[in-house]
C-alpha positions as protocol buffer text, in pm:
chain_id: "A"
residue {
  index: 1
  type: UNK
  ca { x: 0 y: 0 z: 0 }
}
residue {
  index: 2
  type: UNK
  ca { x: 159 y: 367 z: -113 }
}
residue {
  index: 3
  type: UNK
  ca { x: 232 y: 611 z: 152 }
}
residue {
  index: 4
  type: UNK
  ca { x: -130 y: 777 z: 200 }
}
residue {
  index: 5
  type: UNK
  ca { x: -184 y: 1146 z: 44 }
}
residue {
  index: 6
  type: UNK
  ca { x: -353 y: 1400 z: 264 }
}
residue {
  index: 7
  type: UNK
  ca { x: -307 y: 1281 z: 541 }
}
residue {
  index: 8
  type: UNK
  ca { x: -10 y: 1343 z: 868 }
}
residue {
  index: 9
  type: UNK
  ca { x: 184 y: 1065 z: 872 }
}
residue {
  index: 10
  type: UNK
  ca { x: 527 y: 946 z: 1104 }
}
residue {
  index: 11
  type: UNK
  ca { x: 811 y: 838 z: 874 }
}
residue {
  index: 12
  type: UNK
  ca { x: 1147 y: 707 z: 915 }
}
residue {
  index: 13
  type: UNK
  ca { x: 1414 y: 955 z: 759 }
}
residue {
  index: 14
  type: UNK
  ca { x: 1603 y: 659 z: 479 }
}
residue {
  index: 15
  type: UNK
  ca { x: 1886 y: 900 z: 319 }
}
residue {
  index: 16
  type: UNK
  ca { x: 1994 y: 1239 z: 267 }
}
residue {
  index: 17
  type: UNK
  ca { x: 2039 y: 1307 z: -34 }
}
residue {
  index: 18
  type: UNK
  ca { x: 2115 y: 1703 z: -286 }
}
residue {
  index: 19
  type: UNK
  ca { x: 1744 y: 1746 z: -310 }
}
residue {
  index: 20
  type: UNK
  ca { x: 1620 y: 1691 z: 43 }
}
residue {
  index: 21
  type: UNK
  ca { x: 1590 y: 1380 z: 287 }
}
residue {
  index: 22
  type: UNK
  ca { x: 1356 y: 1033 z: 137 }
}
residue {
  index: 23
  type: UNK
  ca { x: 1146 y: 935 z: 385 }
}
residue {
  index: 24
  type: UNK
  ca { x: 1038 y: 593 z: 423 }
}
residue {
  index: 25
  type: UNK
  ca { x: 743 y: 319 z: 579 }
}
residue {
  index: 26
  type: UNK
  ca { x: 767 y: -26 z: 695 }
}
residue {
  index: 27
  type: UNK
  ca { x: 640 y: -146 z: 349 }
}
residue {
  index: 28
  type: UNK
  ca { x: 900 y: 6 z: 175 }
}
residue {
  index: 29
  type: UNK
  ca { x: 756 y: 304 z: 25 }
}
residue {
  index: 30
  type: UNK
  ca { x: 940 y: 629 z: 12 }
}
residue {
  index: 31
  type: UNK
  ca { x: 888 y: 998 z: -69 }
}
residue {
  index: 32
  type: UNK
  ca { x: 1088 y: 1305 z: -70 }
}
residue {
  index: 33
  type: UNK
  ca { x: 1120 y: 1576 z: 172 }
}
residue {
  index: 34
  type: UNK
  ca { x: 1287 y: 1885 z: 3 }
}
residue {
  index: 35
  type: UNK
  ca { x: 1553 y: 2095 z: 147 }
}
residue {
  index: 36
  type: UNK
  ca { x: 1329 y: 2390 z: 213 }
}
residue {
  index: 37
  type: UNK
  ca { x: 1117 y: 2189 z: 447 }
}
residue {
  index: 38
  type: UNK
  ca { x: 1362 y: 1998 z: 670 }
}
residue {
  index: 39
  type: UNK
  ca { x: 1382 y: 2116 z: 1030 }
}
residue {
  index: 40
  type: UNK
  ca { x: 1760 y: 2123 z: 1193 }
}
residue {
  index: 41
  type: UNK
  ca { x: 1845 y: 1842 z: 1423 }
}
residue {
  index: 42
  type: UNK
  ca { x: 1777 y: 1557 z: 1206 }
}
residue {
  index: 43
  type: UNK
  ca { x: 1991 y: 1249 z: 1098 }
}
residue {
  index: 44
  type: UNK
  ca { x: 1926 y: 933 z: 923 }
}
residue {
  index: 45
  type: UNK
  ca { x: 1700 y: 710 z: 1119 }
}
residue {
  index: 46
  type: UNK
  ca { x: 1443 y: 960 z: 1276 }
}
residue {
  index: 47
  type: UNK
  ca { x: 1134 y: 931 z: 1239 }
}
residue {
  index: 48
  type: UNK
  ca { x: 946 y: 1251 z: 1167 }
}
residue {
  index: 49
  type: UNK
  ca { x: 586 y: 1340 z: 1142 }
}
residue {
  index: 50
  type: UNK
  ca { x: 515 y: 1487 z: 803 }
}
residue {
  index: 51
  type: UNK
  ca { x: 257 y: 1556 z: 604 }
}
residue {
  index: 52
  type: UNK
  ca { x: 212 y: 1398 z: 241 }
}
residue {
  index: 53
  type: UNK
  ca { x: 32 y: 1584 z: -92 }
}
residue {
  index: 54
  type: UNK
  ca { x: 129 y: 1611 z: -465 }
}
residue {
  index: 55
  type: UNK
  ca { x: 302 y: 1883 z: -621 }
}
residue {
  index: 56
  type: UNK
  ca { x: 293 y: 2066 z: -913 }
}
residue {
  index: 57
  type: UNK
  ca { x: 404 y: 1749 z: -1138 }
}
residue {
  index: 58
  type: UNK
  ca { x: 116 y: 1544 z: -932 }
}
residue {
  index: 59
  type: UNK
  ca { x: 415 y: 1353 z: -767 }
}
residue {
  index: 60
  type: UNK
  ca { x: 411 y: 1275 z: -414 }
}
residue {
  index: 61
  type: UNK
  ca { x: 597 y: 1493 z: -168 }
}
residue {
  index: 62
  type: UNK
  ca { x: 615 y: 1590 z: 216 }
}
residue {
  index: 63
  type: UNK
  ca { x: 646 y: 1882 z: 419 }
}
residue {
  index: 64
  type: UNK
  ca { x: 649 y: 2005 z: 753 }
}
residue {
  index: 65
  type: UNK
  ca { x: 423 y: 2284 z: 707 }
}
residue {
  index: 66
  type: UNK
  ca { x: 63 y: 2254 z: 852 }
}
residue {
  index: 67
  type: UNK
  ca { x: -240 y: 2300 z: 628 }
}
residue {
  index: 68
  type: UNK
  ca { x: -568 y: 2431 z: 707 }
}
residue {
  index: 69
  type: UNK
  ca { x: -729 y: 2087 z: 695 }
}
residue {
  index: 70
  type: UNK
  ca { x: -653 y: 1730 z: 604 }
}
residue {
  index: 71
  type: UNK
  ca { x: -879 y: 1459 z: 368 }
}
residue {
  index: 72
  type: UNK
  ca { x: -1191 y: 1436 z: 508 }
}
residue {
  index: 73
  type: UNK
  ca { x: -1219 y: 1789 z: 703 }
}
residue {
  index: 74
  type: UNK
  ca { x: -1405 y: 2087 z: 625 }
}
residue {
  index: 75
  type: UNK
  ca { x: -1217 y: 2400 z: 589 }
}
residue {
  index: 76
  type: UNK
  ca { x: -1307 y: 2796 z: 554 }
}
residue {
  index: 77
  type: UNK
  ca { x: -1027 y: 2898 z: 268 }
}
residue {
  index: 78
  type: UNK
  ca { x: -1008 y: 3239 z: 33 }
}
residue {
  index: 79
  type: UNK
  ca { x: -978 y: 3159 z: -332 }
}
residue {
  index: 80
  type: UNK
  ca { x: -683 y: 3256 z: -469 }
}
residue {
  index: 81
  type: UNK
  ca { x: -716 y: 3269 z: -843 }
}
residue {
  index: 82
  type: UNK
  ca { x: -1058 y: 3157 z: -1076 }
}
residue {
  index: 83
  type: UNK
  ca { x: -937 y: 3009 z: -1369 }
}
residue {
  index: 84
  type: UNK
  ca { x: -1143 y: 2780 z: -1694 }
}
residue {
  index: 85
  type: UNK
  ca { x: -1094 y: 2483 z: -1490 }
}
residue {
  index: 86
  type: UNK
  ca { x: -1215 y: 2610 z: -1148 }
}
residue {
  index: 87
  type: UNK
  ca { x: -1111 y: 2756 z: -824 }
}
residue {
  index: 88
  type: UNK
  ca { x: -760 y: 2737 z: -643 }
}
residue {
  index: 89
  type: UNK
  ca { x: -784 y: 2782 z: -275 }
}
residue {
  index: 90
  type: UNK
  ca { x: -512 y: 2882 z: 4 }
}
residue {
  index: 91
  type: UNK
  ca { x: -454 y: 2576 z: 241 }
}
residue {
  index: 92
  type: UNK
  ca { x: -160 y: 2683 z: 373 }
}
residue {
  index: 93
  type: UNK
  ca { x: 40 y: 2475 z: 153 }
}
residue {
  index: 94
  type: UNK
  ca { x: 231 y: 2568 z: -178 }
}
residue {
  index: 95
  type: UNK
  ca { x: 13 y: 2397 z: -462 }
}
residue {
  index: 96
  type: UNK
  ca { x: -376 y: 2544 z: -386 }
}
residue {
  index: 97
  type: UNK
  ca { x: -632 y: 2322 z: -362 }
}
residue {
  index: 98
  type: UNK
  ca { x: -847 y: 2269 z: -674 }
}
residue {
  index: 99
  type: UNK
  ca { x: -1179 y: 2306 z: -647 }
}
residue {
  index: 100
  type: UNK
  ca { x: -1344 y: 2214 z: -991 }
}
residue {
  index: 101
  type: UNK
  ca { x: -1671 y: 2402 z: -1140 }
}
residue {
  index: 102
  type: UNK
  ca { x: -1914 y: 2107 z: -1099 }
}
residue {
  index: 103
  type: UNK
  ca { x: -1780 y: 2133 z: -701 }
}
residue {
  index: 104
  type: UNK
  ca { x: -1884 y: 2470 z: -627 }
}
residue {
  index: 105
  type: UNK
  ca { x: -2212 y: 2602 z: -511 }
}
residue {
  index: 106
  type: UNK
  ca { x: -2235 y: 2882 z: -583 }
}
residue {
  index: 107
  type: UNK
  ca { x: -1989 y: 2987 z: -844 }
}
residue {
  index: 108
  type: UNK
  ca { x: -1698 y: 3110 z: -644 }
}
residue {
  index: 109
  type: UNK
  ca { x: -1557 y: 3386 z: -687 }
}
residue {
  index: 110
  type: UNK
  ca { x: -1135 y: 3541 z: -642 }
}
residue {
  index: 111
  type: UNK
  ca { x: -1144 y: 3693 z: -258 }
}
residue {
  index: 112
  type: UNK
  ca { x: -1381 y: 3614 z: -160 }
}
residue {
  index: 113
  type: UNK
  ca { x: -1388 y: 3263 z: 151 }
}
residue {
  index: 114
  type: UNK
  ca { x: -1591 y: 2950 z: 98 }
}
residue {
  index: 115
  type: UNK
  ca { x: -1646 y: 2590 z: 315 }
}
residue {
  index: 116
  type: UNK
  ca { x: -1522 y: 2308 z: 118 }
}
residue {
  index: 117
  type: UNK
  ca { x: -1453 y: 1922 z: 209 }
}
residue {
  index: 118
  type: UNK
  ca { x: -1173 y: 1822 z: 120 }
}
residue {
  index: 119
  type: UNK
  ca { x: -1138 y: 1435 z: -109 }
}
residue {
  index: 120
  type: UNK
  ca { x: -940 y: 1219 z: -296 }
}
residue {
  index: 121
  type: UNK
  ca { x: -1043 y: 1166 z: -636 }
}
residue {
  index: 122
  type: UNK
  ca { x: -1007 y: 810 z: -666 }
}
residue {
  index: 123
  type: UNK
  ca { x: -963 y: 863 z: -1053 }
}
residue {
  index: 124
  type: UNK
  ca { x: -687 y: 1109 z: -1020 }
}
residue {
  index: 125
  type: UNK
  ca { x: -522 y: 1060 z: -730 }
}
residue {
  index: 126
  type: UNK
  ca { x: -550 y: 1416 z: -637 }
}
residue {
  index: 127
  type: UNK
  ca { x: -691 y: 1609 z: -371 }
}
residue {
  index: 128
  type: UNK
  ca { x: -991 y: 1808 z: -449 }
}
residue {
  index: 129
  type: UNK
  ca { x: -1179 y: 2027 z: -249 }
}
residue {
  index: 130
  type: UNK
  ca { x: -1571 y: 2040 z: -292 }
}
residue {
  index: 131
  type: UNK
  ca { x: -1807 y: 2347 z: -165 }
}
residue {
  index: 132
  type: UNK
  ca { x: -2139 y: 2091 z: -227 }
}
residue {
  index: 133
  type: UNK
  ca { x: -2101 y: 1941 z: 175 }
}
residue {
  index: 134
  type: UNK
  ca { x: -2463 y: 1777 z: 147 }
}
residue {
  index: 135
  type: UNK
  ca { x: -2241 y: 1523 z: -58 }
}
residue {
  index: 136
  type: UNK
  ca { x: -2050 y: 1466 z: 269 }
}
residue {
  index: 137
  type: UNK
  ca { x: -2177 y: 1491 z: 542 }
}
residue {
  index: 138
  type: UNK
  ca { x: -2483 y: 1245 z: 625 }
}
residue {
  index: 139
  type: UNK
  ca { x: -2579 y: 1334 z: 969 }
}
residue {
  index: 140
  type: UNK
  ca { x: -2581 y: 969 z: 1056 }
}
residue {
  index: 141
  type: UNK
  ca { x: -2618 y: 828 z: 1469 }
}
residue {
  index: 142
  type: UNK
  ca { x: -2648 y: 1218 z: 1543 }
}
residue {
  index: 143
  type: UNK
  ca { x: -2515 y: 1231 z: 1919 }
}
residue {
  index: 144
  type: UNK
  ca { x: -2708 y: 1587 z: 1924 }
}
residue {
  index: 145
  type: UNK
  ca { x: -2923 y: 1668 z: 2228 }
}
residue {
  index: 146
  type: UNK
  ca { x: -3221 y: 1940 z: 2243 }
}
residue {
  index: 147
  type: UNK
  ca { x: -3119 y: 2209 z: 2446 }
}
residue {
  index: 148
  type: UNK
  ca { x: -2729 y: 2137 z: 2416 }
}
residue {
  index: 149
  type: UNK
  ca { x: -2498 y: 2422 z: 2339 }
}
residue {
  index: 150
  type: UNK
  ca { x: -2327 y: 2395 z: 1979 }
}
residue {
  index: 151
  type: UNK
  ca { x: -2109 y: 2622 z: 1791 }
}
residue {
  index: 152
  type: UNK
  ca { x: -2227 y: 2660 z: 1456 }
}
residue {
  index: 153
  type: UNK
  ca { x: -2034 y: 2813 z: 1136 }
}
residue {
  index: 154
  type: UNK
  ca { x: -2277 y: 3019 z: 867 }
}
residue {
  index: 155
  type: UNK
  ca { x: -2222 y: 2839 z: 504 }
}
residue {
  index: 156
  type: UNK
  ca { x: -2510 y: 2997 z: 306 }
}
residue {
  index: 157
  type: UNK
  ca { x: -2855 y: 3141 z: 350 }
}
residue {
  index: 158
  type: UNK
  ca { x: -3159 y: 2965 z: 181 }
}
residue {
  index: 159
  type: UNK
  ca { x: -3519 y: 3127 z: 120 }
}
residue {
  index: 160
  type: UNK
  ca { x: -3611 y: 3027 z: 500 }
}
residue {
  index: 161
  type: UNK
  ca { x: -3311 y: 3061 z: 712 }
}
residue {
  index: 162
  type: UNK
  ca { x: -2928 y: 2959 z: 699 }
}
residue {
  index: 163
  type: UNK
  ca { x: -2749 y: 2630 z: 618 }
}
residue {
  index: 164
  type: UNK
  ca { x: -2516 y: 2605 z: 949 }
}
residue {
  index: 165
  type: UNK
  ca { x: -2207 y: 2364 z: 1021 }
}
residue {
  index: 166
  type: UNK
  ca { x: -2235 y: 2228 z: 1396 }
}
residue {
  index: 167
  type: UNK
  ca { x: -1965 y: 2160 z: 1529 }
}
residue {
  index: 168
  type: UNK
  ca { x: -1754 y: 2116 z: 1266 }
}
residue {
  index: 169
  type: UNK
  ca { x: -1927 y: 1795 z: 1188 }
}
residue {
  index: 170
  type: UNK
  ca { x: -2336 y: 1827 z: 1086 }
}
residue {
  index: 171
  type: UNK
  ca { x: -2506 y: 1993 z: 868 }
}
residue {
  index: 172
  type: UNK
  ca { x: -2766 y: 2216 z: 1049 }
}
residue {
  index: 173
  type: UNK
  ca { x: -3060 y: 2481 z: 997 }
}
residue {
  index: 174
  type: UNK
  ca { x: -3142 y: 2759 z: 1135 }
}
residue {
  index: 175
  type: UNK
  ca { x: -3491 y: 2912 z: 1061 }
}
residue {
  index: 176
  type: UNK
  ca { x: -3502 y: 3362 z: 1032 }
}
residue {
  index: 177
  type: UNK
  ca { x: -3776 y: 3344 z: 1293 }
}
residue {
  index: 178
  type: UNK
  ca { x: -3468 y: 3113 z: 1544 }
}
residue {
  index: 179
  type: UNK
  ca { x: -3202 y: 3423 z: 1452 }
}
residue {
  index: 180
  type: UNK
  ca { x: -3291 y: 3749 z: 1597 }
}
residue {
  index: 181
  type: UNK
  ca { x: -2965 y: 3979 z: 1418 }
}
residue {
  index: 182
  type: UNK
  ca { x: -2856 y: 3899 z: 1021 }
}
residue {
  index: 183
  type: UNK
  ca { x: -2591 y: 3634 z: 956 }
}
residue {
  index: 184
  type: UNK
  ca { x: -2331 y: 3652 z: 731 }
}
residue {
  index: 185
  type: UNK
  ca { x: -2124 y: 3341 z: 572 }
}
residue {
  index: 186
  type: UNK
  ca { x: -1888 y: 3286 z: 744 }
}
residue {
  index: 187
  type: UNK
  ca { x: -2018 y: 3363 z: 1028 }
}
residue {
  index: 188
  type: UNK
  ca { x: -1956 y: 3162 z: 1400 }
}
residue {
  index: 189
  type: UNK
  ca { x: -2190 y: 3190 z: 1731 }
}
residue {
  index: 190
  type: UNK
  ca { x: -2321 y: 2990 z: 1974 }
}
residue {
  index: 191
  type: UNK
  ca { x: -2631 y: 2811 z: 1944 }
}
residue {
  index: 192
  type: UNK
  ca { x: -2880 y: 2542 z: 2062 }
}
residue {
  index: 193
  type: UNK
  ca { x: -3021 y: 2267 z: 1957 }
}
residue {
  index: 194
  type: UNK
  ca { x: -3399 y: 2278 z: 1895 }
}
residue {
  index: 195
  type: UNK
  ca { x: -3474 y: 1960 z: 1698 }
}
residue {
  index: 196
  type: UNK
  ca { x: -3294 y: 1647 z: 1599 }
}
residue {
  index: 197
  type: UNK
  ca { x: -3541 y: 1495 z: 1330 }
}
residue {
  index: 198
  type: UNK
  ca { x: -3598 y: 1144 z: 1275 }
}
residue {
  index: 199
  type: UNK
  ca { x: -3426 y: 1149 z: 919 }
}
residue {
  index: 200
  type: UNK
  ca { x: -3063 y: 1317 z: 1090 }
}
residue {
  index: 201
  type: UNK
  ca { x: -3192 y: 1662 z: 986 }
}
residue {
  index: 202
  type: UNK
  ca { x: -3129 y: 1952 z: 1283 }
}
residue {
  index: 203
  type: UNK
  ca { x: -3255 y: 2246 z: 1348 }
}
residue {
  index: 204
  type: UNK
  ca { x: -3088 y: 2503 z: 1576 }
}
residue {
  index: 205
  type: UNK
  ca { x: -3163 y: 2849 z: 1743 }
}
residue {
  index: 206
  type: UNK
  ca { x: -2958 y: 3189 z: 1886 }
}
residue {
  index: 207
  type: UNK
  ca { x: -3212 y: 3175 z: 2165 }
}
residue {
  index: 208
  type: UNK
  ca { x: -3085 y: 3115 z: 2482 }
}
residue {
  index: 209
  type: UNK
  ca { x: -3250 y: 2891 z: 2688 }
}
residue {
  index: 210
  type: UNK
  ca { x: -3329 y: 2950 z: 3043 }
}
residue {
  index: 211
  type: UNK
  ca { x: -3332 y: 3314 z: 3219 }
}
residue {
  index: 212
  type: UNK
  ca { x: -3343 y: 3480 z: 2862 }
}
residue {
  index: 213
  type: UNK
  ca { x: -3570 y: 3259 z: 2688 }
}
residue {
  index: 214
  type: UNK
  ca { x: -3828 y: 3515 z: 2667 }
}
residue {
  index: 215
  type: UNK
  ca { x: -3639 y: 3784 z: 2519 }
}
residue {
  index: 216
  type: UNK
  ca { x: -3297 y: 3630 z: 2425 }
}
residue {
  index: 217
  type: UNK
  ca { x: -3245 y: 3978 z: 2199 }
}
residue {
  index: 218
  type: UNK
  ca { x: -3170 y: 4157 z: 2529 }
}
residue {
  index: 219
  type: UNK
  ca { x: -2873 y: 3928 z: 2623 }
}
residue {
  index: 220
  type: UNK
  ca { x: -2755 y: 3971 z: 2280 }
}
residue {
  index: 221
  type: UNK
  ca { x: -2776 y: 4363 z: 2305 }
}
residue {
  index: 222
  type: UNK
  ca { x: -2606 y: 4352 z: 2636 }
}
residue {
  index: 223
  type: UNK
  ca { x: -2317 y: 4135 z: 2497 }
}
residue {
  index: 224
  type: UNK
  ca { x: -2260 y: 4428 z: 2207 }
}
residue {
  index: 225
  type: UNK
  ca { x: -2265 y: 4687 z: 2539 }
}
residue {
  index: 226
  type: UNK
  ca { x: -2003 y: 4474 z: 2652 }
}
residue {
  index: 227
  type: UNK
  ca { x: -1788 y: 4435 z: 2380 }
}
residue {
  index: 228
  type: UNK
  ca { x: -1847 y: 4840 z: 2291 }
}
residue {
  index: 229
  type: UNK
  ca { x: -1702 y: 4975 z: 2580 }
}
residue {
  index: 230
  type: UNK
  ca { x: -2086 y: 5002 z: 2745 }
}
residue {
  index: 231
  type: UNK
  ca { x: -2191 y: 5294 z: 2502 }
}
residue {
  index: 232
  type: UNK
  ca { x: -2356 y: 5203 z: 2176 }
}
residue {
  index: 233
  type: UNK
  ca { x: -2459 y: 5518 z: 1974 }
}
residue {
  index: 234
  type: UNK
  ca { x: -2831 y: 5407 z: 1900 }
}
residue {
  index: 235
  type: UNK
  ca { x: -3142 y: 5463 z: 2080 }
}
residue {
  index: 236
  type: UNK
  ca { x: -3541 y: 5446 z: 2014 }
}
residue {
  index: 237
  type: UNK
  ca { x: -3479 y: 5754 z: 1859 }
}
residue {
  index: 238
  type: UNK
  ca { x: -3243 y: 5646 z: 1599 }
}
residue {
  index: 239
  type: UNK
  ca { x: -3325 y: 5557 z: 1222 }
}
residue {
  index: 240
  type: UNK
  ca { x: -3399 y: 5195 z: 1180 }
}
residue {
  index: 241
  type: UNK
  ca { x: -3119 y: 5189 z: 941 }
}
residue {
  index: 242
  type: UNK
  ca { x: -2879 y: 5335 z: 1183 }
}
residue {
  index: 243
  type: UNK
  ca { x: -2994 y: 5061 z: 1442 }
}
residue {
  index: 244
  type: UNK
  ca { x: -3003 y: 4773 z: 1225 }
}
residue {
  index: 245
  type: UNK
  ca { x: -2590 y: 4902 z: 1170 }
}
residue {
  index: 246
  type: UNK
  ca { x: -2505 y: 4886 z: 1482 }
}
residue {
  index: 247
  type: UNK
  ca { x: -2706 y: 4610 z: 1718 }
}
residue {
  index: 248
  type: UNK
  ca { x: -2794 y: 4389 z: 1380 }
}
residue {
  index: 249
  type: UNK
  ca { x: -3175 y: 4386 z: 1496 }
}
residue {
  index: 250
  type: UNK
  ca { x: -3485 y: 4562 z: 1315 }
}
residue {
  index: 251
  type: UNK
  ca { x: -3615 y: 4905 z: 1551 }
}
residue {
  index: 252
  type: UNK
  ca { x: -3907 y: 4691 z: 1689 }
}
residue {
  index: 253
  type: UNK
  ca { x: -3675 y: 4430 z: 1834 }
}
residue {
  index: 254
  type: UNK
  ca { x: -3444 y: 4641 z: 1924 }
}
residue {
  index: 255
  type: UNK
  ca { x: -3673 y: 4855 z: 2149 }
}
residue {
  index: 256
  type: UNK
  ca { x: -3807 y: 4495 z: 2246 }
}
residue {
  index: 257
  type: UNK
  ca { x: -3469 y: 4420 z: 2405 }
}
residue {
  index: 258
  type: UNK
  ca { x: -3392 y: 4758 z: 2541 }
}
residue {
  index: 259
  type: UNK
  ca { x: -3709 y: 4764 z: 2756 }
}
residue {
  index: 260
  type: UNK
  ca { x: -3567 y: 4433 z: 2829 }
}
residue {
  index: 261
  type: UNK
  ca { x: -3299 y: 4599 z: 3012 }
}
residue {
  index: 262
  type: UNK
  ca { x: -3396 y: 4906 z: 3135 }
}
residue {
  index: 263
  type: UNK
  ca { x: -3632 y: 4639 z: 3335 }
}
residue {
  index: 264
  type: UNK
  ca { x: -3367 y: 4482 z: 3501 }
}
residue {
  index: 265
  type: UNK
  ca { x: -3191 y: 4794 z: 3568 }
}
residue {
  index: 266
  type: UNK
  ca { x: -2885 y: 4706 z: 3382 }
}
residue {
  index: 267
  type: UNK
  ca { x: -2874 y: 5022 z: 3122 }
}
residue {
  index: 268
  type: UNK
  ca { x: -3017 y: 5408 z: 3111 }
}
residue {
  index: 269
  type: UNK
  ca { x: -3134 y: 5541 z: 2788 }
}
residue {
  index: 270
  type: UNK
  ca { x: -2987 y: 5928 z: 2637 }
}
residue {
  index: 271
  type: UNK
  ca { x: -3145 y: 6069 z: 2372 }
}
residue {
  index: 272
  type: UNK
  ca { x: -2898 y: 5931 z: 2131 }
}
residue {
  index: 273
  type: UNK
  ca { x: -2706 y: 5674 z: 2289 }
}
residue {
  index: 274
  type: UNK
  ca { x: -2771 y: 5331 z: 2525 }
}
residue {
  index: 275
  type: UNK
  ca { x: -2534 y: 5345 z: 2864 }
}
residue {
  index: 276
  type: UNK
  ca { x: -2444 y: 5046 z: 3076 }
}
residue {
  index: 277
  type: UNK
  ca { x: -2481 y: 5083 z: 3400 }
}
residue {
  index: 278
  type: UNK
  ca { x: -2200 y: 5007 z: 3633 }
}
């Protein structure tokens, strides 16, 4: 069996040789590790951990650097360059990833950051990396409970809600009515779990359970007081455009959450600004 691509692997170091040190298995196989790539302190019969992709020729080769994912993981990468046969994305490796037209969803576009899974095309040999997860990732024996705390990463939004990662490992949604400020992709917050269905679909919410249930926009406004130094410069005075800038909610929630707090005592409202209280 070849030394596996894509994946970290511990190898014994065989030779040195001009071009960098051959590294080798117990079933004989061997690949290079160049020059550029070998760390000091190392002699004939080490092992070192390494990990193994092609190059530009499609030949096998290590290296010590660490890439944003191995095969099998799901990634958040920029695309690099857009080119007629489809997307190159940074890894954190020299050669980009390759993500091929009839992968992406949607068309991607240079700059611009995109979840992908990351395969071996068995045809190929080669690494590709593929934007369609739904492909992927099954949601089989979901070990999910209602209630539990999850972080979830924004891929897309759909005509209801948001397609959500959780936990790096399901695919999720999350309904507009269960997400009280706008998501963006790319996007990562906290969430709960409000459903597992019976065919592995899940559906998660922003609202807190608990003491905020009622009103979770309130803890969410409090958190941006926080985070803003206690001042944000919005009140129920402000345009709806200016408070949908700063808090992410629409006017009606927002004054919603802010009557939330003046409540509990835990802000004072100027005629242009929101205060924490101390």
């Amino acid at each position: 069996m070849p030394i596996e691509i894509g994946k970290y692997q511990t190898l014994e170091i065989l030779r040195d040789t001009d071009y960098g040190l051959f590294l080798g298995d117990d079933e004989g196989n061997d690949v290079l590790l160049p020059n550029k790539y070998v760390p000091e302190n190392v002699v004939v019969g080490d092992d070192i951990e390494v990990f193994v992709y092609l190059d530009h020729s499609e030949r096998p080769v290590a290296t010590t650097l660490t890439p944003k994912m191995i095969l099998g993981e799901i990634g958040y990468l920029e695309v690099v360059s857009v080119t007629e046969l489809g997307a190159f994305l940074d890894w954190g490796l020299e050669k980009h990833l390759f993500v091929p037209f009839k992968e992406q969803s949607p068309k991607m576009q240079e700059g611009n950051f995109y979840w992908v899974y990351m395969y071996l095309d068995e045809r190929t040999g080669r690494l590709i990396g593929s934007a369609r997860l739904e492909l992927f990732l099954r949601n089989r024996n979901v070990k999910l409970r209602v209630k539990e705390e999850v972080d979830i990463y924004v891929l897309k939004p759909n005509k209801i809600g948001y397609d959500v990662l959780i936990n790096d490992r399901y695919l999720g949604m999350i309904f507009n009515t269960d997400a009280p400020e706008r998501l963006r992709i790319g996007d990562q917050r906290k969430a709960y779990i409000k459903q597992v269905r019976e065919d592995g679909k899940v559906d998660v919410t922003l609202q807190v359970w608990g003491r905020q249930k009622d009103e979770p926009n309130a803890q969410l406004l409090l958190d941006k007081l926080k985070s803003g130094g206690g001042i944000l410069p919005v009140s129920d005075k402000s345009d709806p455009e200016k408070v949908l800038q700063y808090t992410g909610m629409s006017k009606k929630t927002f004054k919603k959450a802010v009557g939330n707090l003046l409540k509990q005592k835990l802000i004072r409202v100027e005629q242009h600004r929101i205060i924490l209280n101390k």
